[in-house]
C-alpha positions as CSV (number, residue, x, y, z in Angstrom):
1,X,-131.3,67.6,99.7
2,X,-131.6,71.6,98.8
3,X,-129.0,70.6,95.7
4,X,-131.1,68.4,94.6
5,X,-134.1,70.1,95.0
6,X,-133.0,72.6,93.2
7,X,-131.2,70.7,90.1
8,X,-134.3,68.6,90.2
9,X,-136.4,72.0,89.8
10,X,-134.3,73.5,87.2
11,X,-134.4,70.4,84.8
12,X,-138.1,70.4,85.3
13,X,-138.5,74.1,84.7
14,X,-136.5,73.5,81.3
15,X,-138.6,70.4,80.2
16,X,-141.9,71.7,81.0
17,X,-140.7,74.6,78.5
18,X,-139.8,72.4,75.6
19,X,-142.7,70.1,76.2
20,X,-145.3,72.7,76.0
21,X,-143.9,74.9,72.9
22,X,-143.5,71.6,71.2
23,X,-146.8,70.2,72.4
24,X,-144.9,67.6,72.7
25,X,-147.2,64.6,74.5
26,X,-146.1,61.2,73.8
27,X,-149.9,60.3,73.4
28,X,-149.9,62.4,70.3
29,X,-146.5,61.5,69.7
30,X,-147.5,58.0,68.8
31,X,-151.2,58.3,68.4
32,X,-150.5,60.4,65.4
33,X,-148.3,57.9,63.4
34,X,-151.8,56.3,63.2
35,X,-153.4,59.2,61.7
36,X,-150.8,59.9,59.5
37,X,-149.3,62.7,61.4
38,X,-145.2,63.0,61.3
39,X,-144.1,66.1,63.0
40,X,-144.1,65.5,66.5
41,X,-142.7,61.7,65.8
42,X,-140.0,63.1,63.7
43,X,-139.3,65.6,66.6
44,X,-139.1,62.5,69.1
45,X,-137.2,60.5,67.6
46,X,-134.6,63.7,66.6
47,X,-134.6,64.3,70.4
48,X,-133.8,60.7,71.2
49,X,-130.9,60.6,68.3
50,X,-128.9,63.4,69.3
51,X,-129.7,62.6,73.6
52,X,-127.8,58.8,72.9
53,X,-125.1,61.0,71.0
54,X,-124.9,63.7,74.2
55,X,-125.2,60.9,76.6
56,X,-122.2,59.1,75.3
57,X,-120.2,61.9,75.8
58,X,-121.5,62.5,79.4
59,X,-121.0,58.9,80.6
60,X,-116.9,59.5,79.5
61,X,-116.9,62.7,82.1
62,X,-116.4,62.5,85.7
63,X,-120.2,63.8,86.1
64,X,-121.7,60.5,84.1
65,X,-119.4,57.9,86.1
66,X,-122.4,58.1,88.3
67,X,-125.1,57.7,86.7
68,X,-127.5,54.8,85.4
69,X,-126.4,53.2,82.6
70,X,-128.4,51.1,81.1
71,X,-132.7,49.3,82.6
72,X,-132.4,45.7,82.8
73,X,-134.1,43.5,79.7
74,X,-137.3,42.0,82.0
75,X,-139.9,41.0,79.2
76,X,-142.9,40.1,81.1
77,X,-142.8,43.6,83.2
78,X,-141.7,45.5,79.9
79,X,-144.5,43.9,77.6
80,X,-147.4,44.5,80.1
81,X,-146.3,47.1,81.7
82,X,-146.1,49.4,78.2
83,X,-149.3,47.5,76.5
84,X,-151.1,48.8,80.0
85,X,-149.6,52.4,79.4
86,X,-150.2,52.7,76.0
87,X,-154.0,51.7,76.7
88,X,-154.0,54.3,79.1
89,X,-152.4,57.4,77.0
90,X,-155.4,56.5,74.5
91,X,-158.1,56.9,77.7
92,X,-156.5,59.6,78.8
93,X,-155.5,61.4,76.0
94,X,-151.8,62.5,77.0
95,X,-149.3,61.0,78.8
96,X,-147.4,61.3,82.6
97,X,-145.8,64.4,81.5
98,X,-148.4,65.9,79.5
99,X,-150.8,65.8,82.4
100,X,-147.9,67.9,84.4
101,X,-147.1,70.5,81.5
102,X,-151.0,70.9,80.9
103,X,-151.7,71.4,84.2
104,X,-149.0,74.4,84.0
105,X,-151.0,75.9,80.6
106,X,-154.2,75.7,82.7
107,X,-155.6,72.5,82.0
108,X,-157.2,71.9,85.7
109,X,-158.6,68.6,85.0
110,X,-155.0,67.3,85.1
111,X,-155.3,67.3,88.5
112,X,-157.7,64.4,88.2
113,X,-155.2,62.0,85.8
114,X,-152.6,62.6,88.4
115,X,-154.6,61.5,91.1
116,X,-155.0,58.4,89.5
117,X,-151.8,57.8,88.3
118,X,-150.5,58.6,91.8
119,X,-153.3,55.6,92.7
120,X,-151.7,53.3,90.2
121,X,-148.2,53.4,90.8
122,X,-148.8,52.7,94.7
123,X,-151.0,50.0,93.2
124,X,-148.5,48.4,90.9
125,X,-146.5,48.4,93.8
126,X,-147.6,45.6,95.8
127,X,-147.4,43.2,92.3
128,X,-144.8,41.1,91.6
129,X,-144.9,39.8,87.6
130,X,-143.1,36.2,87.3
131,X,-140.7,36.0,84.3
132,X,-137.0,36.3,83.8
133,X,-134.5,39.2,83.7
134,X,-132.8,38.4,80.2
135,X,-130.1,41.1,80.4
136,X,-128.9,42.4,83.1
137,X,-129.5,46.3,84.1
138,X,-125.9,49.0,83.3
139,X,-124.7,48.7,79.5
140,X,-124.9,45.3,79.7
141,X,-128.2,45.9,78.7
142,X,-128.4,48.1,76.0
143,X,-127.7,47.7,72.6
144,X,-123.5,48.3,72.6
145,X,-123.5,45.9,75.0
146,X,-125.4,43.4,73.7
147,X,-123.3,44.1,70.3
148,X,-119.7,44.2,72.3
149,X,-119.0,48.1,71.0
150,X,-118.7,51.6,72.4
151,X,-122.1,53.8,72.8
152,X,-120.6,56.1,70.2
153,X,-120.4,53.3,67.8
154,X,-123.9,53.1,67.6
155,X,-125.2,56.4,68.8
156,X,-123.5,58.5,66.3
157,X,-124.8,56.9,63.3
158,X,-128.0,56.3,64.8
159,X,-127.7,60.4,65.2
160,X,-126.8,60.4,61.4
161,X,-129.0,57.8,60.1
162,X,-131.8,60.0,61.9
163,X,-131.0,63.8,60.7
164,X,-130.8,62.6,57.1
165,X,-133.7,60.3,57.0
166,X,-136.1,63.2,58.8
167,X,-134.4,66.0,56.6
168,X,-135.4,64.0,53.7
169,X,-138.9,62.9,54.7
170,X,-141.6,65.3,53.3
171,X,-144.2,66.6,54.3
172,X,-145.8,66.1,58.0
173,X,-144.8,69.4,59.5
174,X,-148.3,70.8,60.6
175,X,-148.3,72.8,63.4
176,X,-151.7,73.0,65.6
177,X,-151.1,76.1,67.2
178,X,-149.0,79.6,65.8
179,X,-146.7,79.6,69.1
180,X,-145.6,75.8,68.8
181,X,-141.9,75.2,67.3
182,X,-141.7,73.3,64.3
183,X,-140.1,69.5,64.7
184,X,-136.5,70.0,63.9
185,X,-136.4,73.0,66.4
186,X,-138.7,70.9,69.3
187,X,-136.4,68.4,68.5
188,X,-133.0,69.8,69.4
189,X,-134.4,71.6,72.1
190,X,-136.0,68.3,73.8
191,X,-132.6,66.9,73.3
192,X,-130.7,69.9,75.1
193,X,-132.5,69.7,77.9
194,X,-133.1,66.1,78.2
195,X,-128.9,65.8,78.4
196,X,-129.2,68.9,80.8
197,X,-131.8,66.9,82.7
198,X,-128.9,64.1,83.4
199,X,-126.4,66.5,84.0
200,X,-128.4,68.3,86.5
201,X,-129.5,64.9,87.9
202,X,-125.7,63.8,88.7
203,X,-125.0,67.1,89.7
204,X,-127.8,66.7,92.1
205,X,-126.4,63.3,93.6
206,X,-129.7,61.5,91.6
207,X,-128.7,58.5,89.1
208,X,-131.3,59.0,86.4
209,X,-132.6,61.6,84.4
210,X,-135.9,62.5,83.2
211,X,-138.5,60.1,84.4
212,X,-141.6,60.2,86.6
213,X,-141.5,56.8,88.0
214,X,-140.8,56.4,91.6
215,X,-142.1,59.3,93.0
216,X,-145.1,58.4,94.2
217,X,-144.0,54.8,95.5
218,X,-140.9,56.6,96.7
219,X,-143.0,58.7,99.4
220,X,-145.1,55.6,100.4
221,X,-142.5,53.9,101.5
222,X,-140.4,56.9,103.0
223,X,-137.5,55.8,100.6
224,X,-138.2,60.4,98.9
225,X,-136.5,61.1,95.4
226,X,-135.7,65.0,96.0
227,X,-134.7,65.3,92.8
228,X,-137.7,63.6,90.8
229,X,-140.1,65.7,93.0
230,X,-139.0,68.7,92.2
231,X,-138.5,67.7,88.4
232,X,-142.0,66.9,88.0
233,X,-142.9,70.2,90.1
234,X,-140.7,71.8,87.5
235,X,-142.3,70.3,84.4
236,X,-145.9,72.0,86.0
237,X,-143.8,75.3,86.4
238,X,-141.8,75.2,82.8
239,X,-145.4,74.1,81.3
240,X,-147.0,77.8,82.7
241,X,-144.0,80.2,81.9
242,X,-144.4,78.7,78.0
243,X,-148.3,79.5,78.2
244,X,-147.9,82.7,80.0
245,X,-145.1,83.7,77.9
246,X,-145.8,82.7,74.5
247,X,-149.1,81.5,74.5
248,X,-151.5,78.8,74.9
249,X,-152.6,79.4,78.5
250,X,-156.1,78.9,79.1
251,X,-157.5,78.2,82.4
252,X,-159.8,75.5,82.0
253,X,-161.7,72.7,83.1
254,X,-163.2,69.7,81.7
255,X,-166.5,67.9,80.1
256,X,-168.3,65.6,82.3
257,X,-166.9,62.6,80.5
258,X,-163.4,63.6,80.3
259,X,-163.1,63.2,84.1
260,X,-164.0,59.7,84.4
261,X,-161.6,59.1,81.3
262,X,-158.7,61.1,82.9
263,X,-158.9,59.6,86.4
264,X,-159.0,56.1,85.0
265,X,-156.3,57.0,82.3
266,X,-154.2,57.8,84.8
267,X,-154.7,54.4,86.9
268,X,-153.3,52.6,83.7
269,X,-150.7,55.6,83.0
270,X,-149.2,55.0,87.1
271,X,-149.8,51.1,87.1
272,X,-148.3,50.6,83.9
273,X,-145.3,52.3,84.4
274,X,-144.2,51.3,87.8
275,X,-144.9,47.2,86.2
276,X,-142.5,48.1,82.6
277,X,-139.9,49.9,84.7
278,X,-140.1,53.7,83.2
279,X,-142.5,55.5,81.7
280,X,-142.7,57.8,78.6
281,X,-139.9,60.1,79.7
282,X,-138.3,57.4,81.8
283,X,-138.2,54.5,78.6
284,X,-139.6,56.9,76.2
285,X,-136.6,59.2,76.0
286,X,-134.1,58.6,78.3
287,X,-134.5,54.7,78.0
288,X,-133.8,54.9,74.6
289,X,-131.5,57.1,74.6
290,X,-129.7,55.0,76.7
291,X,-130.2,52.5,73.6
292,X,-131.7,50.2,76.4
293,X,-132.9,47.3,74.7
294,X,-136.0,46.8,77.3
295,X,-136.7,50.5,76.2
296,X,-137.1,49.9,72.6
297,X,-139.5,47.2,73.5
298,X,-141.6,48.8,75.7
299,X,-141.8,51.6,73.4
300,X,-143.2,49.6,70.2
301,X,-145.5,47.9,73.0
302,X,-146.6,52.0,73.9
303,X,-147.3,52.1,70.7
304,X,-149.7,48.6,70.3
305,X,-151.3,49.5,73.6
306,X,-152.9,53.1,72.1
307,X,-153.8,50.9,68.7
308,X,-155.2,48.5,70.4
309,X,-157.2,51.1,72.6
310,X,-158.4,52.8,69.4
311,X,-159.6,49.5,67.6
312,X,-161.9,49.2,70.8
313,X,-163.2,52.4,70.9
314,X,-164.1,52.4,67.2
315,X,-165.4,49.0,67.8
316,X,-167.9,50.2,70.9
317,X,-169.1,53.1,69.5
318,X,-169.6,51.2,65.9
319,X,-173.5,51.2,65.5
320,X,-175.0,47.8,65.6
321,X,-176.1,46.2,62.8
322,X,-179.5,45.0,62.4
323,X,-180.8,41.9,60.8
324,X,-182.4,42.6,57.8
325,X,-186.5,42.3,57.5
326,X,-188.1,39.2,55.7
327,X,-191.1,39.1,54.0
């Protein structure tokens, strides 16, 4: 248990680091392809690139023959699951881990989206979604599997195919704030510690790397990931030496509408992810860079679930339109 408490604690530290001097939150991750913002989603998808590339290496080492290879294909749960999620990155405005690494830069009203993703995933708990498994969990169900070739085959010129393709896109590279790293640097930094976060995990007798999911079901039913625990009290930890450090701490609290948004954001954020299997670190960036088919999918569903929250929000707050006067 104290090994993996304290791997589990060091790969949180690490992450919560990265996270906050890249602000990188998968809500704005994927909320700002719809705004036309590029940086942070060239920085993901980087991270994810050269992770499936570091990953391959680390499953061929006597460290990685112990780890998860692969999240089964379940499309029901995956759908659902990551159209619910997405919904409720939009409410919320950040995502699992943001709420950890913003409560580290002094965001206090964090407390209240964990508290209700906490609620969710002990809710999702008790549901059982019908539907089939179509692939099977280990590499099975990834994309070498499916295609009958090594990881490398596909990671490194996925790797490639990335690099040269975000090297070559312009423009996109605002920055919000003068201490946060620019993509290509958040970008190889999510990926080192994201591979680090596996390595620690095997070290630390856990099979998966970064992820949030389980934690809270996990202490319900006395079944406690050490490891995961600590990581996510890590990601808190990692999030305030960043602020304190190199700035963007600011103790504060919230508006009185933001709670309300935040504790119900959170629901969706906890009941979502338990129902698609893995949440936005858990699909989002190990998943994929597993090259998990069910990953991918739940993903582009992420991604649907915050449109599809937007184009109901616009659509609410749209002024009504009044019938015009006859004479």
């Amino acid at each position: 248990m104290i090994l993996a408490v304290v791997t589990g604690l060091v790969a949180g530290v690490l992450f919560g680091y990265v996270l906050q001097r890249g602000r990188l939150c998968f809500h704005a991750i994927f909320a700002g392809m719809y705004e036309r913002r590029f940086a942070l989603a060239r920085a993901w998808l980087l991270a994810v690139a050269l992770t499936s590339v570091g990953l391959a290496v680390l499953y061929a080492t006597p460290v990685g023959r112990g780890l998860n290879t692969g999240l089964p294909l379940s499309p029901v749960g995956n759908i659902l699951g990551g159209l619910i999620f997405g919904v409720g990155m939009a409410v919320a405005a950040s995502c699992v881990s943001g709420l950890f690494f913003k409560l580290g830069s002094g965001m206090l009203g964090a407390l209240v989206g964990l508290l209700g993703w906490a609620f969710g995933e002990l809710a999702a708990s008790r549901v059982r979604l019908p539907g089939p498994t179509v692939l099977p969990g280990g590499i099975d169900g990834t994309l070498p599997g499916v295609l009958g070739v090594p990881r490398a085959v596909v990671a490194v010129p996925f790797a490639v195919l990335v690099v040269v393709f975000g090297w070559r896109w312009r423009g996109g590279d605002h920055r919000q704030y003068a201490w946060q790293w620019r993509w290509p640097f958040a970008g190889v930094a999510l990926a080192v510690v994201a591979v680090a976060s596996w390595l620690l995990a095997g070290l630390g007798g856990a099979s998966f790397g970064a992820s949030t999911v389980g934690a809270v079901s996990g202490i319900a039913t006395g079944d406690v990931n050490w490891w995961l625990g600590a990581f996510l009290c890590g990601i808190v930890l990692g999030g305030f030496l960043a602020a304190r450090t190199a700035g963007g701490w600011w103790l504060r609290g919230e508006t009185r509408v933001r709670y309300p948004r935040l504790l119900f954001g959170g629901f969706l954020l906890g009941f979502g992810a338990l129902l698609a299997g893995g949440c936005n670190l858990g699909h989002g960036l190990s998943g994929v860079a597993q090259l998990n088919v069910s990953s991918w999918l739940v993903v582009i569903a992420f991604v649907l679930g915050i449109g599809l929250a937007r184009k109901t929000q616009r659509v609410l707050s749209a002024p009504p339109v009044l019938p015009e006067k006859t004479y």
